[in-house]
N, CA, C and O of each residue as an XYZ file, in Angstrom:
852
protein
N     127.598     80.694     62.893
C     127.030     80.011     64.057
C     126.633     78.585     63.671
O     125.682     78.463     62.898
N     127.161     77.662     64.055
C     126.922     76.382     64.161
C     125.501     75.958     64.789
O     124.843     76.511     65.670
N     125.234     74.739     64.009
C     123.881     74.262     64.876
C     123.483     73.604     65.954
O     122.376     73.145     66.236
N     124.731     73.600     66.670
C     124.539     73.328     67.991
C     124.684     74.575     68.728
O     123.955     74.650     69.717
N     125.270     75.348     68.551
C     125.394     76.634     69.113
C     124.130     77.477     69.113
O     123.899     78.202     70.080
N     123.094     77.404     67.820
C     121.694     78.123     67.712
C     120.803     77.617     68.184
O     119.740     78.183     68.439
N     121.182     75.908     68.489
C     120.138     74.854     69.403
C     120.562     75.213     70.633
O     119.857     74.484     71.331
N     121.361     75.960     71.517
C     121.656     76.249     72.866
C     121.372     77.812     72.664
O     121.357     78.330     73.781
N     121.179     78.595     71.830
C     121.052     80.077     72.161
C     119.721     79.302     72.449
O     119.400     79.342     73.636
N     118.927     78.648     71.678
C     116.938     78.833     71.337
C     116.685     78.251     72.666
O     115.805     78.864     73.270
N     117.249     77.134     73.380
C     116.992     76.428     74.411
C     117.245     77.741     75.515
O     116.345     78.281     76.160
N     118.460     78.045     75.549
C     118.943     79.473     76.753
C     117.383     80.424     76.501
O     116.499     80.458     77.356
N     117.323     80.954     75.516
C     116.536     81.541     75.453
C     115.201     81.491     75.881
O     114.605     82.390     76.474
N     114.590     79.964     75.422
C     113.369     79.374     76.102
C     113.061     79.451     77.596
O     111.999     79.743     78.147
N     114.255     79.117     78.125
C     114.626     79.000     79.845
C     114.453     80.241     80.076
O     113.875     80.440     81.144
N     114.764     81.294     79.413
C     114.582     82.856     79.907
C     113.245     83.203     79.973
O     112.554     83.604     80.910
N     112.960     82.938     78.608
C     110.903     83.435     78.852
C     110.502     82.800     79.491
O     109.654     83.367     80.179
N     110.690     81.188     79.853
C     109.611     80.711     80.786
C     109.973     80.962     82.289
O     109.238     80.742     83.252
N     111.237     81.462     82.306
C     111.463     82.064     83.598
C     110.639     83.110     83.612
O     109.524     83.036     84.127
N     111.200     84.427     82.926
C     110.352     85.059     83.324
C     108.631     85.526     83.566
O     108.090     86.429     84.205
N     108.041     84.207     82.548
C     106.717     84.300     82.895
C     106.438     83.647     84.337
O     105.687     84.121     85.189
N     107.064     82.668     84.424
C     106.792     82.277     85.666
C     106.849     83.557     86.854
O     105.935     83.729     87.660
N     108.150     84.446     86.797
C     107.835     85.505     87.741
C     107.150     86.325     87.780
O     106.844     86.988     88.770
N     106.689     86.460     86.427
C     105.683     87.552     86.234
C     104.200     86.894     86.568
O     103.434     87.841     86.746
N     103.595     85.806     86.700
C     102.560     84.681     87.035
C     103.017     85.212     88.458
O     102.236     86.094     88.813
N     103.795     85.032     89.191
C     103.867     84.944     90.993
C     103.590     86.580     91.320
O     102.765     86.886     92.182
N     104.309     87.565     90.600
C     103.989     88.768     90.987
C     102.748     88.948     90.748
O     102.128     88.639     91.765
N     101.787     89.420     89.611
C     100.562     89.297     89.702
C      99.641     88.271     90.333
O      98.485     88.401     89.930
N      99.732     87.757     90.791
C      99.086     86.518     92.420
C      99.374     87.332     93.413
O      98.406     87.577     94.133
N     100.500     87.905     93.741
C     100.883     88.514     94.603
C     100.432     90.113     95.052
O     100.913     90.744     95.993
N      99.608     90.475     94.318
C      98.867     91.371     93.881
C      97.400     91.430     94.618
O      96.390     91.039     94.032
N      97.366     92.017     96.123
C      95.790     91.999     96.604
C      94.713     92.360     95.801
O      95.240     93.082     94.955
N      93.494     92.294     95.544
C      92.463     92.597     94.824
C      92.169     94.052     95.305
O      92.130     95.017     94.542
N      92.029     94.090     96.242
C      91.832     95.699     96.606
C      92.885     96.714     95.653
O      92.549     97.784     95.146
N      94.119     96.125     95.570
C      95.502     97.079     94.710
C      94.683     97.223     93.139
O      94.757     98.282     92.518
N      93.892     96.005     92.586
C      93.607     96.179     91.431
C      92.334     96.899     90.614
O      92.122     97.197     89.439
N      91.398     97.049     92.235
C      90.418     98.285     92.340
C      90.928     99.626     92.430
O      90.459    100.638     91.908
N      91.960     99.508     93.165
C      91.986    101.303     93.429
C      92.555    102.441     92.188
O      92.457    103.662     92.311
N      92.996    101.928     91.315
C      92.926    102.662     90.276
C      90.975    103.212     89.599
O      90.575    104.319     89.239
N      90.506    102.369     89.653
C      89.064    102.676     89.318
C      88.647    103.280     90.658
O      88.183    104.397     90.427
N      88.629    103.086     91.569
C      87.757    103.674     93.329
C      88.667    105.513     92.505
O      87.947    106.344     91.953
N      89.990    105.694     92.619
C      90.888    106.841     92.492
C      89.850    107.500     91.463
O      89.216    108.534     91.674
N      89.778    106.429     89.905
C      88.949    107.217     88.878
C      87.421    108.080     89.396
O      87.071    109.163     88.926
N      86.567    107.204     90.590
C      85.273    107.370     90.357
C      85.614    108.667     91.296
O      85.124    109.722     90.892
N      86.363    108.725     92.454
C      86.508    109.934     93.236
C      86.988    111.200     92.517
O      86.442    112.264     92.811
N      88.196    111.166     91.382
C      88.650    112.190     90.857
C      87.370    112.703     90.081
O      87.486    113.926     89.991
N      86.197    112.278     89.484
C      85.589    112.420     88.516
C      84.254    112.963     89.376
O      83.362    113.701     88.958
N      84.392    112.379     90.677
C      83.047    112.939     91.192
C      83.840    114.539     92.035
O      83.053    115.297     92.603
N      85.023    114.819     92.031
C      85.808    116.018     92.580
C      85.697    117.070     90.855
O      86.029    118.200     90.495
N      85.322    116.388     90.498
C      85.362    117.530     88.791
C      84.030    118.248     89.080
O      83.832    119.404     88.708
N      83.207    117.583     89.698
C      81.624    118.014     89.726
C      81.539    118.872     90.764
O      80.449    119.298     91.146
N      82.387    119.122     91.178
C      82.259    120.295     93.032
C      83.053    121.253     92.453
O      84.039    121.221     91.716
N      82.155    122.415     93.141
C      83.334    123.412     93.146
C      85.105    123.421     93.198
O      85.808    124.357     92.817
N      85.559    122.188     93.745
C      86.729    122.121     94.067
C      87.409    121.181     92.547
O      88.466    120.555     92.462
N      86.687    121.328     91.843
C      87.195    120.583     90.771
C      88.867    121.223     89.970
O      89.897    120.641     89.631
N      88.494    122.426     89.934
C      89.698    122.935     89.735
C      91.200    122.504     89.835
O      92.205    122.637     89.137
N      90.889    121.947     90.988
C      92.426    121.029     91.114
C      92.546    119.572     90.570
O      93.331    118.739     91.021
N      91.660    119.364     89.533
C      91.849    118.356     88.755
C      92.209    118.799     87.451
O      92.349    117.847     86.684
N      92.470    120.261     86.769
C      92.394    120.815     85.881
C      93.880    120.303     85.495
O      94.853    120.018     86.194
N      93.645    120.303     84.011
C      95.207    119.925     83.764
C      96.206    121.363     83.874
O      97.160    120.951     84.534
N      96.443    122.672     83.599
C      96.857    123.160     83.980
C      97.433    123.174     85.507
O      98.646    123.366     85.582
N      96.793    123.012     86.624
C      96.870    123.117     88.190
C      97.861    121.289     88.382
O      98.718    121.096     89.244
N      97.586    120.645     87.753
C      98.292    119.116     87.753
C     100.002    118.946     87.043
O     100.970    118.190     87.129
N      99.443    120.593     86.098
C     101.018    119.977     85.201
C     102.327    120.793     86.112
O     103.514    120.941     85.817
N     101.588    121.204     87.248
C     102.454    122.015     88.249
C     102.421    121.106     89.448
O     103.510    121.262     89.999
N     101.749    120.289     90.078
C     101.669    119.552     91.111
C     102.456    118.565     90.784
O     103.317    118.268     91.611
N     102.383    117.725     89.409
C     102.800    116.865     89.227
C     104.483    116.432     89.580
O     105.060    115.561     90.230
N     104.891    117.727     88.641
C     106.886    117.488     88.458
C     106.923    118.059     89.805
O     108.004    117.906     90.373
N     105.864    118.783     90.570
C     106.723    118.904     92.274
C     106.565    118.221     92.914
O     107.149    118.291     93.996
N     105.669    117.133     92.630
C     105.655    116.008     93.772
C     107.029    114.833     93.220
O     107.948    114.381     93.903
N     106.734    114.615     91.853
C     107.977    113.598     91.547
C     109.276    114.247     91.839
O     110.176    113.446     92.092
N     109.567    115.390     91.864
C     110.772    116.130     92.173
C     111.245    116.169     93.366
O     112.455    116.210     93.590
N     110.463    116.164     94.152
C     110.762    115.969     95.875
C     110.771    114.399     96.033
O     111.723    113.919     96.648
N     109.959    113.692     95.617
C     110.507    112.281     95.488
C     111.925    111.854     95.005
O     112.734    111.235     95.696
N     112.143    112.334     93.528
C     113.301    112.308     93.039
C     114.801    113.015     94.447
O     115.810    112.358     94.703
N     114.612    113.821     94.817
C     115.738    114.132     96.055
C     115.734    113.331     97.045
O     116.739    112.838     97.559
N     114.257    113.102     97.470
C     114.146    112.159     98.424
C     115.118    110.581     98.625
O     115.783    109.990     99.475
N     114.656    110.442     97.233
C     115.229    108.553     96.366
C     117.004    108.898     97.125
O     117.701    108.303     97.947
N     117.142    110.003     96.411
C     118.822    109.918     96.940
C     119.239    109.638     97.902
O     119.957    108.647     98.038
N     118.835    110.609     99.079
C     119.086    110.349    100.220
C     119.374    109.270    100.681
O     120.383    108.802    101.208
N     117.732    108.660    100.277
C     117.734    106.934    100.854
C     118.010    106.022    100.498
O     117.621    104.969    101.003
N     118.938    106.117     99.294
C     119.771    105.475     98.540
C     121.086    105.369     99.373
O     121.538    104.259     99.653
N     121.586    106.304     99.696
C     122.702    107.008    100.618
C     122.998    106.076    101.711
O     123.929    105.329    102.012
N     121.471    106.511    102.352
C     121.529    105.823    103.791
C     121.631    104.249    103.759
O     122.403    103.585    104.452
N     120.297    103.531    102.410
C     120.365    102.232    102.433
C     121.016    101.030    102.086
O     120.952     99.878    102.514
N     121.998    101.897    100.726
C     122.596    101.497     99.961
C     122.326    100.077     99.501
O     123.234     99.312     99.178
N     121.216     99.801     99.488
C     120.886     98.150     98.604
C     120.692     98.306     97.525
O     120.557     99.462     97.126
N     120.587     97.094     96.518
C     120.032     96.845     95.393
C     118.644     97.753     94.917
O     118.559     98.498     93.941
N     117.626     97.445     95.905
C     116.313     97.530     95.966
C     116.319     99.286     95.622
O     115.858     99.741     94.575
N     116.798     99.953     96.481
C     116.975    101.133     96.545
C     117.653    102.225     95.366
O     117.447    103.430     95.222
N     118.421    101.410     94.699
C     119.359    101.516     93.295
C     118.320    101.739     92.382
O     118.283    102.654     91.560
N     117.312    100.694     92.594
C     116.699    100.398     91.326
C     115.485    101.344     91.593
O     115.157    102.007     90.609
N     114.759    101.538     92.720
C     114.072    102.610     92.971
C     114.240    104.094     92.804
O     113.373    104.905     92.481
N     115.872    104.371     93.158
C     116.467    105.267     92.439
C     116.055    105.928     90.754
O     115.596    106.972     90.290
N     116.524    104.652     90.267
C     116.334    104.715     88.517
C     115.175    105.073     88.213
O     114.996    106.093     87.549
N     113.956    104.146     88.727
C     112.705    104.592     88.556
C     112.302    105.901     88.719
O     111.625    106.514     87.893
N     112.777    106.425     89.958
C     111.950    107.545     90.463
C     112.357    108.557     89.528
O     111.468    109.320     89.150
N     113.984    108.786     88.895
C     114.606    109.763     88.318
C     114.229    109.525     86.820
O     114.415    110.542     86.152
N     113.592    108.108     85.870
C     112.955    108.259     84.984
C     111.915    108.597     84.950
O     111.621    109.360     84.029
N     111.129    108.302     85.673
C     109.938    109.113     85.972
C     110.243    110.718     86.346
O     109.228    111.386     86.542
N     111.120    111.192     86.429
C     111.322    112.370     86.772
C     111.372    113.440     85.386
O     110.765    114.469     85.088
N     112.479    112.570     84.700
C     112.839    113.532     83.620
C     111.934    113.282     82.573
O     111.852    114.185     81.741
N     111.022    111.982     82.353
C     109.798    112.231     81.636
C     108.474    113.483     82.166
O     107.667    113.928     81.351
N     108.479    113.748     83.133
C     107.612    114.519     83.734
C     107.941    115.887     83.358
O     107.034    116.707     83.215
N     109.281    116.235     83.170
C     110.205    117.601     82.577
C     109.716    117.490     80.971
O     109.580    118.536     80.335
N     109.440    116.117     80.299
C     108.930    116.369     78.724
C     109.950    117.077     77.488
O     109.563    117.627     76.457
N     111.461    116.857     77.981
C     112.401    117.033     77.245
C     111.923    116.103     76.091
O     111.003    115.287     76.157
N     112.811    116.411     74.897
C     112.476    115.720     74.131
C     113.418    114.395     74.250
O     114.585    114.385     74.640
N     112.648    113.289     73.827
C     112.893    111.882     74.132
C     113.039    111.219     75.183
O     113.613    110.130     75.210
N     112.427    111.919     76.399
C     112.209    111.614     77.307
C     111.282    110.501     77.761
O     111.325    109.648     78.647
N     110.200    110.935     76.551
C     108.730    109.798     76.943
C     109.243    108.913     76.289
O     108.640    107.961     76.784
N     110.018    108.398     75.411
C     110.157    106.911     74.462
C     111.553    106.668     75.772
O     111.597    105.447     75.926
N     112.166    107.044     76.302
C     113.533    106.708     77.164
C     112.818    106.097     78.050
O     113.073    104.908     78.239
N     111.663    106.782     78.882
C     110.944    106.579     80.085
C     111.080    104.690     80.049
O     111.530    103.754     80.709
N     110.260    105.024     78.644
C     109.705    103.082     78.342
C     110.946    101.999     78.386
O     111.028    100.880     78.893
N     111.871    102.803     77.643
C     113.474    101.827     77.304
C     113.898    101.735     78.905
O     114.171    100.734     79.566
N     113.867    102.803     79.205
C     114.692    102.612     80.956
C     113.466    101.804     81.893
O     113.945    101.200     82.853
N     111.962    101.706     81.753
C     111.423    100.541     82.677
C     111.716     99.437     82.191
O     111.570     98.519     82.998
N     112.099     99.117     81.120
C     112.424     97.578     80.505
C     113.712     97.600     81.358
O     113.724     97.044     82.456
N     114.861     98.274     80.836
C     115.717     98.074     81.536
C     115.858     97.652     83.150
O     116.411     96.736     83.759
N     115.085     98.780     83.498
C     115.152     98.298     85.271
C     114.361     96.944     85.697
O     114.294     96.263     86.721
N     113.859     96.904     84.538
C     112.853     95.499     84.770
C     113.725     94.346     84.850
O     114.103     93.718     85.839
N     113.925     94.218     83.848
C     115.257     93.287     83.949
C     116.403     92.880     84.737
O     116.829     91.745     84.948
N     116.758     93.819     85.070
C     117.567     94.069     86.208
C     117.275     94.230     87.465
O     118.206     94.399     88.253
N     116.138     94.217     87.859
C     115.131     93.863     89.336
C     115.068     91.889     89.118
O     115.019     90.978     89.945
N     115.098     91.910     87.736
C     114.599     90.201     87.898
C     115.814     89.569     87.911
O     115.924     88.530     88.562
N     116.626     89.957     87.384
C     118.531     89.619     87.392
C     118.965     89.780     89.146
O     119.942     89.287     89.710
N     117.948     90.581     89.693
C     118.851     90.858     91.089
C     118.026     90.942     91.890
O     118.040     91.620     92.917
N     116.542     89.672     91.154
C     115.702     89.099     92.549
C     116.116     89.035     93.750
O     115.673     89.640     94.726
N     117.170     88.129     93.682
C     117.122     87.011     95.081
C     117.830     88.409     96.217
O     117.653     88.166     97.411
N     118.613     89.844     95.889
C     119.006     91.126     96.250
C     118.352     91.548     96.871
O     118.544     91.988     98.004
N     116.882     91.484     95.910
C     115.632     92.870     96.734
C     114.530     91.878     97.028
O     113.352     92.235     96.987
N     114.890     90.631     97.325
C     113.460     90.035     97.863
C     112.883     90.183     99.062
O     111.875     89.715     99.592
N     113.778     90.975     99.400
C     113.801     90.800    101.250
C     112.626     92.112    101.737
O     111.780     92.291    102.614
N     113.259     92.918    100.436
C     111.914     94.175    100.682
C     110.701     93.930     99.574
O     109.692     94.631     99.652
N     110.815     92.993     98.615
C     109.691     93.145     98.331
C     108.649     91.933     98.969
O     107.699     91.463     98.343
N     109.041     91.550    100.326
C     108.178     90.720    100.947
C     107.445     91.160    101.706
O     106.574     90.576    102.350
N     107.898     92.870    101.699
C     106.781     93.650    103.104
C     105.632     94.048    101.705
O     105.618     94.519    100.568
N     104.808     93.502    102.699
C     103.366     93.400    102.131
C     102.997     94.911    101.472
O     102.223     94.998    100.519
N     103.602     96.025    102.052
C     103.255     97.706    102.340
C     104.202     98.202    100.974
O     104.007     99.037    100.091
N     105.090     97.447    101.211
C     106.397     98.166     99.699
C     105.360     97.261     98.523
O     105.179     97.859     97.462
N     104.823     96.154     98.636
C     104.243     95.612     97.221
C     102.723     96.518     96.656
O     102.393     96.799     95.504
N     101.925     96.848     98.142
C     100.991     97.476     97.603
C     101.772     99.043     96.977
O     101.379     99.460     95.887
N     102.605     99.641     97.559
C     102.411    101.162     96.813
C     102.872    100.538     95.551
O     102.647    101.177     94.523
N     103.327     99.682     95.478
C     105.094     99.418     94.385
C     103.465     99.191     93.296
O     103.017    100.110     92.610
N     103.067     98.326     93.348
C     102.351     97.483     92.591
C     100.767     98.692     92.187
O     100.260     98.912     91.087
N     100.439     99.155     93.331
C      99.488    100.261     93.271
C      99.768    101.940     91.927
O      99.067    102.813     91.415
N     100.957    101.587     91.933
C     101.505    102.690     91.360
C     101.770    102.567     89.851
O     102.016    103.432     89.011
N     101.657    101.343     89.768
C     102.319    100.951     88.377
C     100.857    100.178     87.521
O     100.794     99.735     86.374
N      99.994    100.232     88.396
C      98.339    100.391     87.966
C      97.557    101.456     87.898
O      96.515    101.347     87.252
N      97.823    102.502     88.431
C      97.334    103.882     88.360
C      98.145    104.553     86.797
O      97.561    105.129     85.880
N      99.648    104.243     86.899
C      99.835    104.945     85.531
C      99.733    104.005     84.497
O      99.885    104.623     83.443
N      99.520    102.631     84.251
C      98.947    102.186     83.502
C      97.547    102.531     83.158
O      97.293    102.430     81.957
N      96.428    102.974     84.049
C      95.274    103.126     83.585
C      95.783    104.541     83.166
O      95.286    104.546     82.040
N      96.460    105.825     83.271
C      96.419    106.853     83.128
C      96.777    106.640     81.441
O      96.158    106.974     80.431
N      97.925    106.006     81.626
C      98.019    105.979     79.522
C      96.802    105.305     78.876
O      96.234    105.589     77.822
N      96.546    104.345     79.768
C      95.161    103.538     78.298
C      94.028    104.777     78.481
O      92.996    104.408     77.922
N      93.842    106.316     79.159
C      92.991    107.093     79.368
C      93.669    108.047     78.145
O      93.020    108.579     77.245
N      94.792    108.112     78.290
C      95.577    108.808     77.691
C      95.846    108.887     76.033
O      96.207    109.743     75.225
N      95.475    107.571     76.020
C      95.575    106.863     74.765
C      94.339    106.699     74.169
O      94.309    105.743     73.395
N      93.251    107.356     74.285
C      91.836    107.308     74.250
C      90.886    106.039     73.653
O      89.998    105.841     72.824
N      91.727    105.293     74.696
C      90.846    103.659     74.512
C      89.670    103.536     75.411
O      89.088    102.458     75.527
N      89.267    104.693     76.104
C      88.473    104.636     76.684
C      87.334    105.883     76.528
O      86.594    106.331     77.404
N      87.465    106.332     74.941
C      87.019    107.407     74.088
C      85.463    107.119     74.290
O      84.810    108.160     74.207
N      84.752    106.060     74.515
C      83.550    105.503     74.366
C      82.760    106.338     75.768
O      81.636    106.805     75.582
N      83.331    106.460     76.949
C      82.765    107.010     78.171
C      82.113    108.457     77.600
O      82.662    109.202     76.788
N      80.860    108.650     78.207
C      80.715    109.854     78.713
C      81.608    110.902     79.262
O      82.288    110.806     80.285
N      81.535    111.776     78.567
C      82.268    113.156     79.355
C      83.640    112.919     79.001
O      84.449    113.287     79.853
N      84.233    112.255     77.670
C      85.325    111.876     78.010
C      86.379    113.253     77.959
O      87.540    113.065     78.321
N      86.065    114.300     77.618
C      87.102    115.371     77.334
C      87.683    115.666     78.909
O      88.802    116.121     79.147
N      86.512    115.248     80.076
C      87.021    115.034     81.361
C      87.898    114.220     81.677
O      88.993    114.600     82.090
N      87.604    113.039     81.550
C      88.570    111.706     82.151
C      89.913    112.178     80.884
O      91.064    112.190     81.321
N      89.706    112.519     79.475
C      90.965    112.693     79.186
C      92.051    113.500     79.700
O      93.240    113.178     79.708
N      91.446    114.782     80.210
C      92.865    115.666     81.039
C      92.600    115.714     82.196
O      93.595    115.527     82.897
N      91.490    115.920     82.856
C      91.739    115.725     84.203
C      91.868    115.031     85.194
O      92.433    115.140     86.283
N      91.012    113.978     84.461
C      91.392    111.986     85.108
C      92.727    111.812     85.157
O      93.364    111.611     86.191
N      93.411    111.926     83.470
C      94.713    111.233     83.669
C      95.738    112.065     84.174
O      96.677    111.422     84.644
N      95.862    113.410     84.230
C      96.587    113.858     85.030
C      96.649    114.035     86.558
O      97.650    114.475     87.125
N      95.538    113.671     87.182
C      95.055    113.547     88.156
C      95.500    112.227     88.903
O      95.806    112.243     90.095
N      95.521    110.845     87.967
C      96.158    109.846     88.109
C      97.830    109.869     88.051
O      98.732    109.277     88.643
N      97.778    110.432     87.472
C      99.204    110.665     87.362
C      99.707    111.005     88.562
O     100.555    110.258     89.051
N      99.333    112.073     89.205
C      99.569    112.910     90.197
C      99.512    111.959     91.465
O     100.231    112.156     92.445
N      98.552    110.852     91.369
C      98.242    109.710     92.661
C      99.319    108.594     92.180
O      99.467    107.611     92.906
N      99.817    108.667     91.395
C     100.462    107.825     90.835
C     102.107    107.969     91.800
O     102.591    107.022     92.420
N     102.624    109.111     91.731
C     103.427    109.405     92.265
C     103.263    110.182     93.652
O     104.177    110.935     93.990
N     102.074    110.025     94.520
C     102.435    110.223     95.526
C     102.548    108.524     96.195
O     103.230    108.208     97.170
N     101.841    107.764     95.518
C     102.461    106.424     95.608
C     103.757    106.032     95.318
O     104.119    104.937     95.748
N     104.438    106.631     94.749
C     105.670    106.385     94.873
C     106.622    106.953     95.744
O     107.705    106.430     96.009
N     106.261    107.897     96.134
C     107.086    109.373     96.995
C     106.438    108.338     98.343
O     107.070    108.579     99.371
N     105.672    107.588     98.489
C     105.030    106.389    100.030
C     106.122    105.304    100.003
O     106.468    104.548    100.911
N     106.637    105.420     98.591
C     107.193    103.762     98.635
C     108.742    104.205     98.458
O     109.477    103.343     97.976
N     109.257    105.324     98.759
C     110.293    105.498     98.707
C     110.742    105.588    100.375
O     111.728    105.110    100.935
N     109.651    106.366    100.901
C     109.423    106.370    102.612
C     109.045    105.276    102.722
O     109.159    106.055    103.668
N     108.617    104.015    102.800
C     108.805    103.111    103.085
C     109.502    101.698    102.998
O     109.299    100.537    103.355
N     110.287    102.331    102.430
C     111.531    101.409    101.768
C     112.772    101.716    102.994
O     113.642    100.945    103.400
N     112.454    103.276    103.435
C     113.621    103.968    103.930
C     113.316    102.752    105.910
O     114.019    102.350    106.838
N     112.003    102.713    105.533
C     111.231    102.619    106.889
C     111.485    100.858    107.255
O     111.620    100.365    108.374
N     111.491    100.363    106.324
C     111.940     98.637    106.346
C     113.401     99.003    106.545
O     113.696     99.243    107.716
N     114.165     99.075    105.847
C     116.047     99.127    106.030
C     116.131     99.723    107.513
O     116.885     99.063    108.227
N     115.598    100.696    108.068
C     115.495    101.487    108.949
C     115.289    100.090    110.434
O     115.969     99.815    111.423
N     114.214     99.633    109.944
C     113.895     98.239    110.634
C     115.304     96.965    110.824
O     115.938     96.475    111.759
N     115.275     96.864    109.503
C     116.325     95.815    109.124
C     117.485     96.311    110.086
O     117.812     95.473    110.926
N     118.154     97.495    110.119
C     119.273     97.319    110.742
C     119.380     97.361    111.800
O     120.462     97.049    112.298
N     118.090     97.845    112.755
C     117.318     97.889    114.010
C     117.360     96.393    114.603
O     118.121     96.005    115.490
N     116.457     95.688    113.978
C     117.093     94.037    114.127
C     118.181     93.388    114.495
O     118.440     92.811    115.551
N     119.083     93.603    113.079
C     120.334     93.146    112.912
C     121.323     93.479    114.191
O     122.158     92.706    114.660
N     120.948     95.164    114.760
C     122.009     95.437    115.797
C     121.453     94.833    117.356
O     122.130     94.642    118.367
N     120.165     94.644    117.173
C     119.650     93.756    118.447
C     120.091     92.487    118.334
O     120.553     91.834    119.269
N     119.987     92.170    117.391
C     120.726     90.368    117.390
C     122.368     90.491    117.770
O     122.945     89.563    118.337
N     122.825     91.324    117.519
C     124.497     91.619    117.732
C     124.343     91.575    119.057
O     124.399     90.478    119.613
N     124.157     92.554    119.677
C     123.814     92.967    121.122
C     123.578     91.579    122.196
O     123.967     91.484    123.361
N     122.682     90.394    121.245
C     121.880     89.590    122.041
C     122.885     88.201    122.131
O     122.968     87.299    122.965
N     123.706     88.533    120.667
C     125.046     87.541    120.363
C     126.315     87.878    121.298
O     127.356     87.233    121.182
């Protein structure tokens, strides 16, 4: 490799990170304050549901069964409306929902794939911005989208016992984070129905403007 050739990878390269910080700077702006509470509002409710009789259904046993059936009916769901919508946006929601799926099954290498395949789709949501911008401008697809991907972030740093210092933590460790988990993906199983519910719109539009042309 020549040194003009390693002075245009480092420059290409530069242009890439500061691209992508820049998008990653607009998405988090884009981010209501209320989206960045409700992972904690979710924590203080699951934790005050441990203290009632009805706590039970925060138990990790009762969660590790709720869980893969809620992402699993999501996961069939994704198809469908993949089917019907056939966009970009929907592709990539696809991927998500079905890595999140087969990590939830706990095959082996599933949880280190989970991570390799959100990089991947990450990338490839930002490669095929200008595709899915159209849905990620409804205000309703950014809160679950964005809501969801803060709930299982707090569920691993719970998970990961960086938050070992709390009171009661043998609670917030299994029944918080599986519990989050579980809100985690009915936020997504919202944002798969409402993805279906914008396109649904979109072509509703599109055939009134035909009509009006």
């Amino acid at each position: 490799m020549t040194a003009k050739t390693a002075t245009t990878v480092r420059e290409r390269l530069t242009e890439l990170f500061v691209s992508l910080s820049k998008t990653a700077v607009i998405v988090l702006k884009s981010i209501p304050v209320f989206v960045w509470l409700l992972p904690i509002i979710l924590s203080v409710i699951i934790w005050a549901i441990t203290k009632t009789p009805m706590g039970w259904m925060t138990e990790k046993p009762v969660q590790e069964i709720v869980a893969p059936v809620v992402i699993g009916m999501t996961a069939v769901l994704v198809l469908a409306v993949h089917r019907w919508v056939g966009a970009r946006f929907s592709l990539l929601l696809a991927c998500f929902v079905w890595a999140l799926f087969f990590r939830e099954l706990h095959f082996w290498g599933t949880n280190n794939g989970f991570y390799i395949a959100l990089v991947a789709i990450t990338i490839w949501g930002w490669l095929s911005r200008n595709q899915i911008n159209e849905f990620l401008q409804c205000r309703v697809i950014r809160f679950f989208l964005s809501g969801a991907f803060l709930i299982y972030l707090l569920s691993k740093i719970v998970d990961r016992g960086y938050l070992a210092f709390l009171p009661d933590f043998a609670v917030w460790r299994h029944n918080l984070e599986e519990t989050l988990e579980t809100c985690g993906h009915l936020l997504v199983f919202a944002l798969v129905v409402m993805t279906l519910r914008v396109a649904t719109l979109k072509i509703a539009t599109s055939g009134k403007q035909q009509d009006q042309g």
